[in-house]
VMD Tcl script that builds the backbone (N, CA, C; Angstrom):
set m [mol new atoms 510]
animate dup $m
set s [atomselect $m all]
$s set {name element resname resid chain x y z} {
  {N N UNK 1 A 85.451 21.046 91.133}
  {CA C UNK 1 A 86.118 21.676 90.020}
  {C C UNK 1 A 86.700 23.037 90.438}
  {N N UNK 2 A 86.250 23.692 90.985}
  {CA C UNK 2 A 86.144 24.856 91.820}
  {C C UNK 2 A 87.756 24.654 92.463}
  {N N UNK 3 A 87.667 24.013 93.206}
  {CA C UNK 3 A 89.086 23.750 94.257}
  {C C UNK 3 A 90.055 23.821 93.505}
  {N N UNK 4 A 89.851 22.451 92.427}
  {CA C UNK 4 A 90.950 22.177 91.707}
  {C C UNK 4 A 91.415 23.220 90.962}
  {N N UNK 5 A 90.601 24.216 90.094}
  {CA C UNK 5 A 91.170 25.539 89.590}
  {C C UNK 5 A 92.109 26.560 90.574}
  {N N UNK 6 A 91.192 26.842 91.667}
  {CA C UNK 6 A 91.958 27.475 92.876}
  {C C UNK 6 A 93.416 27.238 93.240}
  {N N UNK 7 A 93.141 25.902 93.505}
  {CA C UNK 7 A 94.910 25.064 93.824}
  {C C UNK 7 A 95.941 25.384 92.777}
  {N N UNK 8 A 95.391 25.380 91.419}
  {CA C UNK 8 A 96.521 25.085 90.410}
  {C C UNK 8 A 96.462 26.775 90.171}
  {N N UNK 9 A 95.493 27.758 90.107}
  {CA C UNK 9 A 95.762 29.292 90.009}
  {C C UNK 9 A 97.171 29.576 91.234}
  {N N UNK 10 A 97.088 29.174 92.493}
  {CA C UNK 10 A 97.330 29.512 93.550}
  {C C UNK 10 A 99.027 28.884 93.340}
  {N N UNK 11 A 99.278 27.784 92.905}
  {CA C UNK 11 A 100.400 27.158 92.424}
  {C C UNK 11 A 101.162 28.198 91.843}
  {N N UNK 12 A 100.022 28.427 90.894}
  {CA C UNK 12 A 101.485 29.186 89.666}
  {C C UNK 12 A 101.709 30.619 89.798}
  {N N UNK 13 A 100.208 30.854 90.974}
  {CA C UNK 13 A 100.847 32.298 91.131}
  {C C UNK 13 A 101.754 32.145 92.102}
  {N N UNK 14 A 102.690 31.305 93.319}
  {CA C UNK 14 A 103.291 31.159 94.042}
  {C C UNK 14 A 104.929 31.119 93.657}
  {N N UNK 15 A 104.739 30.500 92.055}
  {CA C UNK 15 A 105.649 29.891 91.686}
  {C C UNK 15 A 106.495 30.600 90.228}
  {N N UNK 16 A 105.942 32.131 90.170}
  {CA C UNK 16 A 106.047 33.242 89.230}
  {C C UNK 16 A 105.874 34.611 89.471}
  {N N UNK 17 A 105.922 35.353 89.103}
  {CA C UNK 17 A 105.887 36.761 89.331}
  {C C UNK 17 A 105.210 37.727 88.466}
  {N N UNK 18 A 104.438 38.705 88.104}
  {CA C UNK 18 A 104.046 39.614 87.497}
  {C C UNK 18 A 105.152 40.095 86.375}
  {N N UNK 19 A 106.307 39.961 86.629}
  {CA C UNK 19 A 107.299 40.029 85.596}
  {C C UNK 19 A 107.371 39.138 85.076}
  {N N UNK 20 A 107.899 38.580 85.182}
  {CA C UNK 20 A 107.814 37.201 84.728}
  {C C UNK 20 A 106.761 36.726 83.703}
  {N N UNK 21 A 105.527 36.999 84.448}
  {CA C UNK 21 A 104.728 36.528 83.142}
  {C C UNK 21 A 104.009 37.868 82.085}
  {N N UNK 22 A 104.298 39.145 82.288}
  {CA C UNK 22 A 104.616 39.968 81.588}
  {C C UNK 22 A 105.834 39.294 80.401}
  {N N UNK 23 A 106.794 39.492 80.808}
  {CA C UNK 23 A 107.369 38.964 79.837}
  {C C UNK 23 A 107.594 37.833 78.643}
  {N N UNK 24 A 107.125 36.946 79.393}
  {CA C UNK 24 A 106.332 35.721 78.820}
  {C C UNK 24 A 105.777 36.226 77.470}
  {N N UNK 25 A 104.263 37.001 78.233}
  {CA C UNK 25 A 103.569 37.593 77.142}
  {C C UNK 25 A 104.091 38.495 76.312}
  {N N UNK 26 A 105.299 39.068 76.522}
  {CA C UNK 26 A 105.881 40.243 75.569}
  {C C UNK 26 A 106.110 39.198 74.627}
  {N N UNK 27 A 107.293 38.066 74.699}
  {CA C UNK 27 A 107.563 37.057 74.108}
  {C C UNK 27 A 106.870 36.253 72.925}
  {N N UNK 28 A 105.664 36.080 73.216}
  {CA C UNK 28 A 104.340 35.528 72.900}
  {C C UNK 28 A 104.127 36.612 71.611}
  {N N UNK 29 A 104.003 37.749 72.065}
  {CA C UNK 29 A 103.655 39.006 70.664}
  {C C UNK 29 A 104.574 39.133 70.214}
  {N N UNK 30 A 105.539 39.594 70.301}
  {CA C UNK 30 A 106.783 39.392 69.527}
  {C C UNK 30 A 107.379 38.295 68.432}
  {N N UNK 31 A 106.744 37.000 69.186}
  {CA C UNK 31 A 106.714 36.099 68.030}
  {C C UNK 31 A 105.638 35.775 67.022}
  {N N UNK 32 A 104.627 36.187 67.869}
  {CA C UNK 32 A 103.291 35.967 66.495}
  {C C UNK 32 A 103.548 37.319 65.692}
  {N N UNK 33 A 104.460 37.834 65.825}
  {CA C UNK 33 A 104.256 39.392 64.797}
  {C C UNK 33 A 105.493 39.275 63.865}
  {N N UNK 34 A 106.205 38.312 64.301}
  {CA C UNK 34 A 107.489 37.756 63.360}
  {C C UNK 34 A 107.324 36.801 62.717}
  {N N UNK 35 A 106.384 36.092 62.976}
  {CA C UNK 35 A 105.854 34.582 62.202}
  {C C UNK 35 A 105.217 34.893 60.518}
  {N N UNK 36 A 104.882 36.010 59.956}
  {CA C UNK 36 A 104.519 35.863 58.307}
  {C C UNK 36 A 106.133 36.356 57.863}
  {N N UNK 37 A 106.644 37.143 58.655}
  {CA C UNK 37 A 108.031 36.895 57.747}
  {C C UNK 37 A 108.839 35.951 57.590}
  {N N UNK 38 A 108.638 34.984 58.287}
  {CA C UNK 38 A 109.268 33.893 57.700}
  {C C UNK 38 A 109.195 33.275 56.598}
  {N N UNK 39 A 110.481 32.561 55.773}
  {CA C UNK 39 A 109.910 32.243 54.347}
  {C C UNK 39 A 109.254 31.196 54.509}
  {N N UNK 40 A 108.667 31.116 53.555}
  {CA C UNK 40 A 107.219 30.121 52.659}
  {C C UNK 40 A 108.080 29.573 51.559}
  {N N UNK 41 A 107.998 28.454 51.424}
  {CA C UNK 41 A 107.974 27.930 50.061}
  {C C UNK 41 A 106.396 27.624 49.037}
  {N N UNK 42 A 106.279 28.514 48.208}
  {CA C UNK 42 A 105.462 28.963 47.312}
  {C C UNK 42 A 105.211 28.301 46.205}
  {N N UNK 43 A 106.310 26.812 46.173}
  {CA C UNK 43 A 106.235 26.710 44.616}
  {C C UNK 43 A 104.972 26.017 43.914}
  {N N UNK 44 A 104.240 24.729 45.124}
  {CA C UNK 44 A 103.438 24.089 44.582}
  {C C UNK 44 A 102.546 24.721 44.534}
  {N N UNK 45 A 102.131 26.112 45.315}
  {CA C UNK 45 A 100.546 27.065 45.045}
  {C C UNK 45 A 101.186 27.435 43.924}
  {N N UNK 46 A 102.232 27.998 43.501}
  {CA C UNK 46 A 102.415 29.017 41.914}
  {C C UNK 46 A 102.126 27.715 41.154}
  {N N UNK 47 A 102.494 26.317 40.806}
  {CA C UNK 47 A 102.416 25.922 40.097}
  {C C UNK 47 A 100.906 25.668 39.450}
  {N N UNK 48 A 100.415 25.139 40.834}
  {CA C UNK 48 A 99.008 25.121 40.853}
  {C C UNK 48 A 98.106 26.080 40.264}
  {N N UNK 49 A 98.335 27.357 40.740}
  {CA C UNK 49 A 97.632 28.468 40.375}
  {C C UNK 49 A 97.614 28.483 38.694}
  {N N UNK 50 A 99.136 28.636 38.185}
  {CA C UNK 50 A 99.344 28.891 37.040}
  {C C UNK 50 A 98.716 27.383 36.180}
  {N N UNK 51 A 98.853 26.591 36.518}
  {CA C UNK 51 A 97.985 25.922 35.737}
  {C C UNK 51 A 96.980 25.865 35.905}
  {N N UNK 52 A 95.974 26.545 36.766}
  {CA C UNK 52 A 94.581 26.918 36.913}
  {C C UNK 52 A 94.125 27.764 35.804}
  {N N UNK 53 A 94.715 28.955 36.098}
  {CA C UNK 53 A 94.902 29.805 34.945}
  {C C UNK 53 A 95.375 29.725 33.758}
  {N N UNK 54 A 95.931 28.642 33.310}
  {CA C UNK 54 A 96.534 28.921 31.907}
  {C C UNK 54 A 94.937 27.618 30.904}
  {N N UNK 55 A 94.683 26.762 31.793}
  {CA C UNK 55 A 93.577 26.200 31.465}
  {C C UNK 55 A 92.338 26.854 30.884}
  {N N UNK 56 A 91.873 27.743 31.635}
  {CA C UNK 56 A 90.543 28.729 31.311}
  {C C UNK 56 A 91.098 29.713 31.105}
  {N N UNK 57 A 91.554 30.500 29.875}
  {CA C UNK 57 A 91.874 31.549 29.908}
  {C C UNK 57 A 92.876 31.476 28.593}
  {N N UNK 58 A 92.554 32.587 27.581}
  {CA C UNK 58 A 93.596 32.748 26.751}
  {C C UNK 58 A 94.781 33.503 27.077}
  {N N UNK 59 A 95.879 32.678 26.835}
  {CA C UNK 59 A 96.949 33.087 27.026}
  {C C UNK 59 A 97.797 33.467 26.075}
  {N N UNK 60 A 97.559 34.035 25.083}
  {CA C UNK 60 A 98.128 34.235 23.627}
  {C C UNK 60 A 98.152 35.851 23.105}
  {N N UNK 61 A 96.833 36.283 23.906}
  {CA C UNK 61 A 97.080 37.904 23.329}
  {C C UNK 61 A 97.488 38.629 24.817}
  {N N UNK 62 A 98.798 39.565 24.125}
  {CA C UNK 62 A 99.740 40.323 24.872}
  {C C UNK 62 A 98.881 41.427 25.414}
  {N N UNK 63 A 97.871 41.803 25.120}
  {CA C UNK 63 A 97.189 42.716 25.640}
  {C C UNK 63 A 96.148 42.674 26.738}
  {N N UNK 64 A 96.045 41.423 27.670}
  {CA C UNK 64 A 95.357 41.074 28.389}
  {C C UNK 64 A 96.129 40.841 29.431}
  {N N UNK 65 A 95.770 40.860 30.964}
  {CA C UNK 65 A 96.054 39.976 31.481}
  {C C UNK 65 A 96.738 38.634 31.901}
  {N N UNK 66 A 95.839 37.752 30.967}
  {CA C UNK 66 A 96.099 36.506 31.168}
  {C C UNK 66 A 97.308 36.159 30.160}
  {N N UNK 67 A 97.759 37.190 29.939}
  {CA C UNK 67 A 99.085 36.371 28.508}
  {C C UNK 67 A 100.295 35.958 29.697}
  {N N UNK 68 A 100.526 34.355 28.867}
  {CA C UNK 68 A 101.517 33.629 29.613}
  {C C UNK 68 A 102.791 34.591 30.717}
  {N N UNK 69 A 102.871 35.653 29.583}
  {CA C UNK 69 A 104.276 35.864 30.549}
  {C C UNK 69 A 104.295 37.186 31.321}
  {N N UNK 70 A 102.753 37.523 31.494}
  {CA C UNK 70 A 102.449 38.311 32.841}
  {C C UNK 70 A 101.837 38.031 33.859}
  {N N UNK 71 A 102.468 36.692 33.941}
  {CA C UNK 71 A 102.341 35.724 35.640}
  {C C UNK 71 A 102.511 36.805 36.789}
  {N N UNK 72 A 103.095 37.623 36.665}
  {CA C UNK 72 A 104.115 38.266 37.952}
  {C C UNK 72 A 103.943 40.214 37.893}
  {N N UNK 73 A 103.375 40.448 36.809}
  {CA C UNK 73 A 103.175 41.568 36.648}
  {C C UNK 73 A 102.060 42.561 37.037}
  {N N UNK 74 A 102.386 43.927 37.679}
  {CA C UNK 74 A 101.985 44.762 38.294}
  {C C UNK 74 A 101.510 45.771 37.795}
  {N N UNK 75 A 100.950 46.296 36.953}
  {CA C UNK 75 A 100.908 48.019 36.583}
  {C C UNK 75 A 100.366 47.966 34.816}
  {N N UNK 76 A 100.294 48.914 34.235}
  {CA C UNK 76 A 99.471 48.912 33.201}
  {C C UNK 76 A 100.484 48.041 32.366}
  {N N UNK 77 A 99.565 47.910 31.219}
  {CA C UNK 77 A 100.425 46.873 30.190}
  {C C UNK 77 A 100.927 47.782 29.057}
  {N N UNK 78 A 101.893 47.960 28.793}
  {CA C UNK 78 A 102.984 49.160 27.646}
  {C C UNK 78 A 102.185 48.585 26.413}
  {N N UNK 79 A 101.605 46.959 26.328}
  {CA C UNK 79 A 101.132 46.684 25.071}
  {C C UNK 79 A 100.090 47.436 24.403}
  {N N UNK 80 A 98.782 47.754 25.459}
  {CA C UNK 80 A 97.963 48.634 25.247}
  {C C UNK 80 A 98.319 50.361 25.316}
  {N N UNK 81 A 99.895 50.759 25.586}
  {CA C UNK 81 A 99.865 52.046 25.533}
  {C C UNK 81 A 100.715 52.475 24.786}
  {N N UNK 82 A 100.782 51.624 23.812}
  {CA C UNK 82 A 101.533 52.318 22.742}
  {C C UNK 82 A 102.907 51.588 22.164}
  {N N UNK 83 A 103.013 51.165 23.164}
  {CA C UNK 83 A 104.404 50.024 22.890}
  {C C UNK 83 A 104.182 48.505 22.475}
  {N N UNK 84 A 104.788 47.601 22.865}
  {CA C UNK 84 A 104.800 46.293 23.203}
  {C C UNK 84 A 104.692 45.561 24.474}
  {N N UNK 85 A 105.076 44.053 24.292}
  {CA C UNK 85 A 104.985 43.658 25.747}
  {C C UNK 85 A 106.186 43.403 26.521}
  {N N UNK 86 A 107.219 43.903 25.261}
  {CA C UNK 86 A 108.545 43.567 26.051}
  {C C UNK 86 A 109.496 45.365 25.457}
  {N N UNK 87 A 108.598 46.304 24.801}
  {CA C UNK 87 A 109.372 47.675 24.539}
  {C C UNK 87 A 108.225 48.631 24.820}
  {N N UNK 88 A 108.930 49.386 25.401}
  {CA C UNK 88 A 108.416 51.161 26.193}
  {C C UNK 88 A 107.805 51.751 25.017}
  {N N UNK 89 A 106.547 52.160 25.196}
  {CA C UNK 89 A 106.062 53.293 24.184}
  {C C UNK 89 A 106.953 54.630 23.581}
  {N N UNK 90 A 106.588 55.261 22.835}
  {CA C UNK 90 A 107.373 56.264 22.581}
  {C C UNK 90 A 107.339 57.408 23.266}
  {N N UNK 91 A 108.652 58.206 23.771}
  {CA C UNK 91 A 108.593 58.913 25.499}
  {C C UNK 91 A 108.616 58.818 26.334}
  {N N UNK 92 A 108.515 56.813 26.575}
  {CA C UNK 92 A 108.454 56.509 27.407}
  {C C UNK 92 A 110.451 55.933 27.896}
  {N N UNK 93 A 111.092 55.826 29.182}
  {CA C UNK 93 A 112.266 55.423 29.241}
  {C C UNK 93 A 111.677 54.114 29.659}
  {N N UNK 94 A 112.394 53.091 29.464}
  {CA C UNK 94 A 112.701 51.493 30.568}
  {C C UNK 94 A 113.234 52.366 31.597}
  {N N UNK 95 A 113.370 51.705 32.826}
  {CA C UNK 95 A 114.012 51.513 33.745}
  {C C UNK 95 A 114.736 50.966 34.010}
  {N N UNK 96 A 116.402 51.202 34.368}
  {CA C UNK 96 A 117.199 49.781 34.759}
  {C C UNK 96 A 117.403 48.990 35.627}
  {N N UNK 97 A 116.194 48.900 36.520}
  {CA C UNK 97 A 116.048 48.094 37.511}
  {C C UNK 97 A 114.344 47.187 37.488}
  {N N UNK 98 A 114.708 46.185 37.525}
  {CA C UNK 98 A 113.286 45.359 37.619}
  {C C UNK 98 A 112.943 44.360 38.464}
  {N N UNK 99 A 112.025 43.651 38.392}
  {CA C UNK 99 A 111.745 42.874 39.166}
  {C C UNK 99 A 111.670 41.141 38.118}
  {N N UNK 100 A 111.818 39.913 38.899}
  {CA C UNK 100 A 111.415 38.912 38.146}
  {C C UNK 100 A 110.358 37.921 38.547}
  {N N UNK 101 A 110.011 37.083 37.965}
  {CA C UNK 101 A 108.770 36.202 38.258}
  {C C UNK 101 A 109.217 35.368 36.873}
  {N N UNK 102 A 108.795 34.109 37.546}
  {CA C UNK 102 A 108.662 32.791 37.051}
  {C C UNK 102 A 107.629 32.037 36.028}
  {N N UNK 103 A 107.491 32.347 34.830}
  {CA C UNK 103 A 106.002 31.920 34.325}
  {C C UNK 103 A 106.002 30.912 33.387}
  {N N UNK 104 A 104.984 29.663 33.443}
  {CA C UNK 104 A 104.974 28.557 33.078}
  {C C UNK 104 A 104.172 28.827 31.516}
  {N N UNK 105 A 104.945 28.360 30.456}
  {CA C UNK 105 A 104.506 28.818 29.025}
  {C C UNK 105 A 103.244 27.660 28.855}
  {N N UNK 106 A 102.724 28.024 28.747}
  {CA C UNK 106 A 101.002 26.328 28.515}
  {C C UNK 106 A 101.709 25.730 27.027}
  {N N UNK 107 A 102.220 26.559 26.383}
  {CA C UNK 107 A 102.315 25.510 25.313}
  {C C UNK 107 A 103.189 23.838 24.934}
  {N N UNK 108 A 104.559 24.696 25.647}
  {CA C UNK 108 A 105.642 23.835 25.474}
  {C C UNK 108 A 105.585 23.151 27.502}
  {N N UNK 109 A 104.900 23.708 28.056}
  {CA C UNK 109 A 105.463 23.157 29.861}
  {C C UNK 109 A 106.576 24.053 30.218}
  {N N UNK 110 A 107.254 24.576 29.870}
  {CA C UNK 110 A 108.433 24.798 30.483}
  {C C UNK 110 A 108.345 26.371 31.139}
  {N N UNK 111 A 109.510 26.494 32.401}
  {CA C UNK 111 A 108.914 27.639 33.388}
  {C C UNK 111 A 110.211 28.500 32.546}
  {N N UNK 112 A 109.340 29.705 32.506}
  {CA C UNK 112 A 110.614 31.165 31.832}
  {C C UNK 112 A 110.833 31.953 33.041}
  {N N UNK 113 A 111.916 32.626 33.162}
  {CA C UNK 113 A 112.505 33.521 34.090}
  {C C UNK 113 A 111.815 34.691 33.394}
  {N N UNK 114 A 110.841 35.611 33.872}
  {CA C UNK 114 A 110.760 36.763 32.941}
  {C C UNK 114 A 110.758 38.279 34.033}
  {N N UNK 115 A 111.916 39.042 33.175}
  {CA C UNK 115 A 112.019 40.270 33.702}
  {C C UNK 115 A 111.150 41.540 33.431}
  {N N UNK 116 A 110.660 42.222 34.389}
  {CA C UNK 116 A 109.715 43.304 34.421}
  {C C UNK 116 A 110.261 44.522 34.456}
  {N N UNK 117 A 110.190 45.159 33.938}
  {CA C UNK 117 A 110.163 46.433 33.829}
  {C C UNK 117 A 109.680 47.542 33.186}
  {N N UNK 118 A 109.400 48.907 34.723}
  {CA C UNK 118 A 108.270 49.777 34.565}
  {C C UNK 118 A 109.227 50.511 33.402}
  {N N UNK 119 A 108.071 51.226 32.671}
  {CA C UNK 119 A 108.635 52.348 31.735}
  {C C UNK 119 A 108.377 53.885 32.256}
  {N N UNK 120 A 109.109 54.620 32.270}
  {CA C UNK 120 A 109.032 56.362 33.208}
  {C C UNK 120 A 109.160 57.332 32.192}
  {N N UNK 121 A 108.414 58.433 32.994}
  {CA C UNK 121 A 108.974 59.665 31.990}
  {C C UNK 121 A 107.907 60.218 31.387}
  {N N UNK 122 A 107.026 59.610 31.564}
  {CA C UNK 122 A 105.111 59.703 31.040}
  {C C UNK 122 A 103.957 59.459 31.803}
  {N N UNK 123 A 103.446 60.089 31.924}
  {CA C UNK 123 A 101.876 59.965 33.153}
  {C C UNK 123 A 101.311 59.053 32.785}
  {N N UNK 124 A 100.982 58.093 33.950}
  {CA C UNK 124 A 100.272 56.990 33.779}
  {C C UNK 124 A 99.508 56.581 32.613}
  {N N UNK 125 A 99.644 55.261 31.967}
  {CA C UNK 125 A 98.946 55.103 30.515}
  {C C UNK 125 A 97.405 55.302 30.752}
  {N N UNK 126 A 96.840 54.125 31.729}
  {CA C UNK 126 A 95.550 54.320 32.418}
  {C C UNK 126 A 94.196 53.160 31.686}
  {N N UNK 127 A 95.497 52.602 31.019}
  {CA C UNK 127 A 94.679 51.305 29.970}
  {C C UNK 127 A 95.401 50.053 30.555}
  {N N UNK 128 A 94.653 48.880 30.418}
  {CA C UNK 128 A 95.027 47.504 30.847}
  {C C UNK 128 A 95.957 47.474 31.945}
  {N N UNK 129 A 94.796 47.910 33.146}
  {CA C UNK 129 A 95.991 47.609 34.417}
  {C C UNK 129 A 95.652 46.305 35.151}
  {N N UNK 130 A 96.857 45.638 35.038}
  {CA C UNK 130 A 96.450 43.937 35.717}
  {C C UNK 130 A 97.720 44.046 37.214}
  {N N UNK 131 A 97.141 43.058 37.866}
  {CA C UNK 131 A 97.930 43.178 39.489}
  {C C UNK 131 A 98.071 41.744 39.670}
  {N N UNK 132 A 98.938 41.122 38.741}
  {CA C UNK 132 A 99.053 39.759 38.981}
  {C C UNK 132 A 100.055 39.367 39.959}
  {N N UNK 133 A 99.920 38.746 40.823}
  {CA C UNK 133 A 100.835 38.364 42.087}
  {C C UNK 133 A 101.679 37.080 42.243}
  {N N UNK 134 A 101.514 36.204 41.136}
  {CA C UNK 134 A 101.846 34.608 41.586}
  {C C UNK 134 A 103.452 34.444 41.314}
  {N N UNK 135 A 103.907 34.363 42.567}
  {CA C UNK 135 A 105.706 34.133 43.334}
  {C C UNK 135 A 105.603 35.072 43.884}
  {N N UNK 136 A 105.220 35.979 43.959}
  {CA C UNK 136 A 105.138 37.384 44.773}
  {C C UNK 136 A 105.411 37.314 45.823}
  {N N UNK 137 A 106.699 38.192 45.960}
  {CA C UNK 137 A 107.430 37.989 47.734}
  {C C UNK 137 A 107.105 39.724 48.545}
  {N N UNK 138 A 107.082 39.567 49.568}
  {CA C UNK 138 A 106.897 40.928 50.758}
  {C C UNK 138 A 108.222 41.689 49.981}
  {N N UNK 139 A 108.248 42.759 50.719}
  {CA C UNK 139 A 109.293 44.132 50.581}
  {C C UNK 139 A 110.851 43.353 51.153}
  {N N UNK 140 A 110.851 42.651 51.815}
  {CA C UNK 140 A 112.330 42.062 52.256}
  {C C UNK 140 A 112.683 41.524 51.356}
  {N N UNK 141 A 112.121 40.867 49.982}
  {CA C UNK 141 A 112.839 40.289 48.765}
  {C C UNK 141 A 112.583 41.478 47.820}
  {N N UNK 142 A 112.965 42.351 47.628}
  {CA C UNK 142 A 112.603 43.666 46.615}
  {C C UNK 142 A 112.452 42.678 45.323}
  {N N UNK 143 A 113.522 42.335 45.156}
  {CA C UNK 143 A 113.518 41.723 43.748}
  {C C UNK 143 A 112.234 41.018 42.790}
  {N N UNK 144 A 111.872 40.226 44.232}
  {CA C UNK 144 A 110.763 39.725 43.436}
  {C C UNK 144 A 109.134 40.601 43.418}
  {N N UNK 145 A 109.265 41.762 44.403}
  {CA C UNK 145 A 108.210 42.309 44.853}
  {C C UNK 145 A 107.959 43.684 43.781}
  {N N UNK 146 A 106.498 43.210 43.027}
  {CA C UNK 146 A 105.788 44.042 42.161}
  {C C UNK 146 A 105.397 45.492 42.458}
  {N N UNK 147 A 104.929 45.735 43.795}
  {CA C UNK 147 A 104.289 46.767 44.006}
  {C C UNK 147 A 105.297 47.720 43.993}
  {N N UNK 148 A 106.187 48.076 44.157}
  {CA C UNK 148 A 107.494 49.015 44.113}
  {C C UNK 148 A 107.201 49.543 42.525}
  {N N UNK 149 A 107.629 51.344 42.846}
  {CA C UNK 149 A 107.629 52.077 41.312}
  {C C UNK 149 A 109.223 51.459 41.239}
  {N N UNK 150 A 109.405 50.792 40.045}
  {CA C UNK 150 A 110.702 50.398 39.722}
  {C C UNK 150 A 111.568 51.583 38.433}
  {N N UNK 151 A 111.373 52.388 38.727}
  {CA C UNK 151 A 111.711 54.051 38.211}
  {C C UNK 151 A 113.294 54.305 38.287}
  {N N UNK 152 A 113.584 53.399 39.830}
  {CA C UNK 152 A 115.108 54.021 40.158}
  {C C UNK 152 A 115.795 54.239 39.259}
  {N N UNK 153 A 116.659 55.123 38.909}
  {CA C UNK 153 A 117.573 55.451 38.230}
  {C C UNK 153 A 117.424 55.639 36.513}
  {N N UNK 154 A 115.851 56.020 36.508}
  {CA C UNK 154 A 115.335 56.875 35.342}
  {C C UNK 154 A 115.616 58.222 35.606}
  {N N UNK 155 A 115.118 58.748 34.388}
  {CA C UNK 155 A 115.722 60.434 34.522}
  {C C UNK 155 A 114.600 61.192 35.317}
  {N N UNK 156 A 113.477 60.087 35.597}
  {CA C UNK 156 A 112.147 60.849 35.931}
  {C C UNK 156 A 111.227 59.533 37.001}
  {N N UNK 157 A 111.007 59.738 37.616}
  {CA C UNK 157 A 110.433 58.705 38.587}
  {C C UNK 157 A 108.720 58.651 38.212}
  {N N UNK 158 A 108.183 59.425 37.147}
  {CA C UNK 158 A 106.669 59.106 36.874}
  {C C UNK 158 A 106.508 57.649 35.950}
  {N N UNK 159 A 106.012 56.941 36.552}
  {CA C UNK 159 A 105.364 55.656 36.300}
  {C C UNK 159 A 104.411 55.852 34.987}
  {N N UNK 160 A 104.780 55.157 33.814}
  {CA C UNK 160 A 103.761 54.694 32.408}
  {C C UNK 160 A 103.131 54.065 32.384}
  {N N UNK 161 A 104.007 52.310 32.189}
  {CA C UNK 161 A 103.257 50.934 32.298}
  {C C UNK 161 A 104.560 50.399 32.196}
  {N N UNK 162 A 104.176 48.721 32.478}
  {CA C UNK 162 A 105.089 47.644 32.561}
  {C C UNK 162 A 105.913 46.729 31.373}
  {N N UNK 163 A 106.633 46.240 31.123}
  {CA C UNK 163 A 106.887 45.279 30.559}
  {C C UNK 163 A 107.137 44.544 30.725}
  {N N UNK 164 A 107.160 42.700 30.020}
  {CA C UNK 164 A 107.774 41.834 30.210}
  {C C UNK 164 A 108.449 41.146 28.955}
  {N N UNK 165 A 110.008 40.979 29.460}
  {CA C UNK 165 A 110.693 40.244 28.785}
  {C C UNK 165 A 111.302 38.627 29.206}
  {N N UNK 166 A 111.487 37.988 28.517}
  {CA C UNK 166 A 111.832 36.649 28.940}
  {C C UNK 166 A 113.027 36.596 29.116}
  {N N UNK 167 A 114.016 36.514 29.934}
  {CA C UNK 167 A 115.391 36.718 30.529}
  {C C UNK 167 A 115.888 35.331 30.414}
  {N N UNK 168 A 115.538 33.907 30.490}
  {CA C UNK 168 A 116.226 32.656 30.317}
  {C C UNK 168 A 115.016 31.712 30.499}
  {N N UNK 169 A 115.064 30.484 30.403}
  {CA C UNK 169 A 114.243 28.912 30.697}
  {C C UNK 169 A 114.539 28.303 32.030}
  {N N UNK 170 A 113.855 28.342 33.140}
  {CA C UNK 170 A 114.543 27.815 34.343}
  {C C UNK 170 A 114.772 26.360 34.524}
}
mol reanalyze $m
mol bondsrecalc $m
mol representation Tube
mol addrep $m
């Protein structure tokens, strides 16, 4: 066994160079460090998930969590701070930039397009903060990605809480 390792070490070091397989290995890291950005298709875990969740779990009061159409939502809920689940408390601005997510209504089946957006202009509410992730894409899809203060182009970049509105039926 011995030999046979020797022979075939002795082969390939004959038959390559220290550069060579340096580079190799640069190659090698370079691609395992590019491999999670590639896209995923996500849809059968979201579907899955969301009907995990819409099973055990009330989905009816806006002030929780689990209400149907904060599948996708990040940051406190405007419902518990004074507002609604789809209007800014008072003092508080919308933002005109948001994010969207996909959420499956339990009652009727059907998936809603629903748009998020943070409300600014007021120090954190500090009541009902949920970090729901399901479609949730990295920073290269902004659009769909929650964790971003979505503030831009408020008069004031301090973060309140979130909303969600239903934008269309997909």
């Amino acid at each position: 066994m011995d030999k046979l390792v020797e022979r075939l070490t002795r082969a390939v070091a004959q038959r390559s160079s220290r550069r060579n397989v340096l580079a190799m290995l640069g190659k090698m890291i370079l691609g395992a460090s590019i491999f999670p950005l590639l896209p995923v298709d996500r849809v059968v875990a979201t579907a899955n998930a969301a009907g995990n969740k819409s099973k055990s779990k009330n989905t009816d009061d806006d002030t929780t969590c689990d209400y149907w159409k904060y599948c996708a939502i990040d940051g406190f809920l405007c419902s518990c701070c004074g507002g609604g689940s789809h209007d800014c408390p008072p003092g508080a601005t919308p933002s005109p930039t948001s994010w969207v997510g996909t959420c499956r209504h339990p009652a009727d089946g059907k998936d809603y397009i629903v748009s998020y957006r943070d409300c600014c202009g007021k120090a954190s509410c500090g009541r009902c903060l949920c970090g729901n992730t399901i479609s949730e894409m990295p920073l290269y899809r902004p659009q769909l990605d929650s964790d971003l203060i979505w503030c831009f182009g408020a008069p004031t970049m301090m973060y309140h809480c979130s909303t969600a509105e239903i934008v269309s039926v997909k």
